[in-house]
N, C-alpha and C positions, 0 to 999 in steps of 0.2 A: 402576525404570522409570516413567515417564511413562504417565496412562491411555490418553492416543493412540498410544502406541509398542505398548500393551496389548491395544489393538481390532482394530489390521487389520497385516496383515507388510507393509510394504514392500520391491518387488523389488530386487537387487541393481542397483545404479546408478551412476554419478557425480554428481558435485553440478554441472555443467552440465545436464544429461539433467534433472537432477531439478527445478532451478532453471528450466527450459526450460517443462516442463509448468507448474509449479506457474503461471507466469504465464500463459499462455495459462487457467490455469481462472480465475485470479483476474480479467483482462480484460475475457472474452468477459461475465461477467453484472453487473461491473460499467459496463459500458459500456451493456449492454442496459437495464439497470435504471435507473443516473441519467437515461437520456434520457428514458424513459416517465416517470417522477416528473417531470424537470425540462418535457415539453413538455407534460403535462396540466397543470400548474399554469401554466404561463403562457397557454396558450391559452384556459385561462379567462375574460382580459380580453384577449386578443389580443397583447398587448406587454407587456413591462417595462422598469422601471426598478433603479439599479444599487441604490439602498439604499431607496428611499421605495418604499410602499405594499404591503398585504399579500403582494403573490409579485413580491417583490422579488431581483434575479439573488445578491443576499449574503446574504440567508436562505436559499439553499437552497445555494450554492457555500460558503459558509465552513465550516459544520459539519461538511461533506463533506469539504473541505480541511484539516479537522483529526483527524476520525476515523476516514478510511480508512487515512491513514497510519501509524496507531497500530494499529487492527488487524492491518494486514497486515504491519510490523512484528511485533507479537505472533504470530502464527501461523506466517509464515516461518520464524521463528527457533526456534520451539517443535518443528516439523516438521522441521528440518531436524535438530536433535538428537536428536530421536525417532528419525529415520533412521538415525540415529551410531550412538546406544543398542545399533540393533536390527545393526547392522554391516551394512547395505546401501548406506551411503556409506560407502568404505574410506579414513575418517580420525578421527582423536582428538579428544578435546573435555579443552582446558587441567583440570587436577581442582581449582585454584584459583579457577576462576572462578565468582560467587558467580551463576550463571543468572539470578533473579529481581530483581537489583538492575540486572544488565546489559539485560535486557530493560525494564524499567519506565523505566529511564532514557534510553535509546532510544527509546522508543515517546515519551516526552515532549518529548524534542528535536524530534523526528520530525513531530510534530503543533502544534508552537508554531511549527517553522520554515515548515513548509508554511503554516500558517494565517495566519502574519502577513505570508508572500509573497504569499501569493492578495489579503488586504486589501488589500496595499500597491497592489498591480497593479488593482486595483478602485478603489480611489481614484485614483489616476494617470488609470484610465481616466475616471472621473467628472467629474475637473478639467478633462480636456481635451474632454469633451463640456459639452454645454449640461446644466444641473440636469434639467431638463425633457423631456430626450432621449428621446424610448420608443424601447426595442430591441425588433427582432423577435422574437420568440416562439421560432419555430423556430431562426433561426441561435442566439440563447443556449440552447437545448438542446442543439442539438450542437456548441457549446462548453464546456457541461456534460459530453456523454460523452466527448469529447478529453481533459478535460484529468482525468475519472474514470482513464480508460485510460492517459495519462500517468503517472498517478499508481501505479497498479495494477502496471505493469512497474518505476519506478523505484522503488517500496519492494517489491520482491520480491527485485530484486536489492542495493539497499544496505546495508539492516541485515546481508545476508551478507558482505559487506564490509566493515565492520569486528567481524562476527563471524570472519575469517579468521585476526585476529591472535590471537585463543584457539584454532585448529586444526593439527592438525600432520599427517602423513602416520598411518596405520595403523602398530603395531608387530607387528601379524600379517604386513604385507606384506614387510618388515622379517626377523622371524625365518622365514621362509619361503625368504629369499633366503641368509641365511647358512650 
C-alpha cells in the first residue's frame, strides 16, 4: 500500500462522489491563492504587460500553467488508487499497469500541453495588441484565477479519464452477486 492510502481511511465512496470533492478542494485555494499572488504583484506598478518587464502576465501565468497541471495530475491519480487500494471506491486497478510510468508520463504531457496552450494564447494575444499595451492589474488577476480554476477542475477530472482504461468493476461486487 501506498503511504497515503496508510494515513487516513477513506470513506466508502464512488469515484463521482469522490472526484466531486476532490475538486471543489483543489479550486477553491487554487483560485484564492493565484489571485492574491497574481494581484499583489501586479498592483505594484499598477498594470502589466504580457511578456516585457519584471511582473510581466507570462512569468507568472506560464509556470502556473505548467505546474499545476502536473501536480494535480500527480495527486489525483495517486489518491484515487489509494482509495482502490483501500476498497472505498468499489473498482479494480489493471495489475499490469506499471503506475509510476503511467503517471510521470501524464503528468508531462499534461504540463507541456497546457503550457504551450497558455504561451500560444499569450502570444496570439500580444500580436493582436499594441507591444506597448498595459493591462489592468486587476482584470489580469482574475484572469489568472479563472483560468487557475479552470485548470484545477479539468485536471481533476482528465488524467481520471484515461486512467479508466486501467479499471474495471470490483470482483467483490462480482462474487457477492453470484
Amino acid at each position: 500500500m501506498t503511504r497515503l492510502a496508510e494515513t487516513k481511511k477513506i470513506k466508502k465512496t464512488t469515484l463521482r462522489r469522490f472526484l466531486r470533492k476532490r475538486a471543489i478542494y483543489y479550486i477553491l485555494p487554487n483560485v484564492f491563492f493565484n489571485f492574491l499572488v497574481a494581484y499583489a504583484s501586479f498592483q505594484e506598478l499598477g498594470y502589466t504587460h504580457f511578456f516585457a518587464g519584471p511582473q510581466s502576465l507570462a512569468r507568472l501565468t506560464l509556470p502556473m500553467a505548467i505546474f499545476l497541471p502536473v501536480v494535480l495530475t500527480m495527486d489525483i491519480i495517486k489518491r484515487v488508487i489509494a482509495a482502490i487500494e483501500q476498497e472505498s471506491i468499489e473498482l479494480t486497478l489493471d495489475n499490469e499497469l506499471n503506475r509510476n510510468r503511467f503517471i510521470m508520463k501524464l503528468c508531462i504531457i499534461h504540463g507541456f500541453v497546457t503550457g504551450l496552450f497558455v504561451f500560444i494564447c499569450l502570444l496570439l494575444a500580444q500580436y493582436n495588441l499594441s507591444t506597448h499595451y498595459k493591462l489592468n492589474a486587476t482584470a489580469m488577476a482574475i484572469l489568472d484565477a479563472l483560468l487557475a480554476g479552470v485548470l484545477s477542475i479539468l485536471f481533476t477530472y482528465l488524467p481520471i479519464k484515461k486512467l479508466r482504461k486501467h479499471l474495471s468493476e470490483s470482483s467483490l461486487k462480482t462474487q457477492t452477486i453470484e
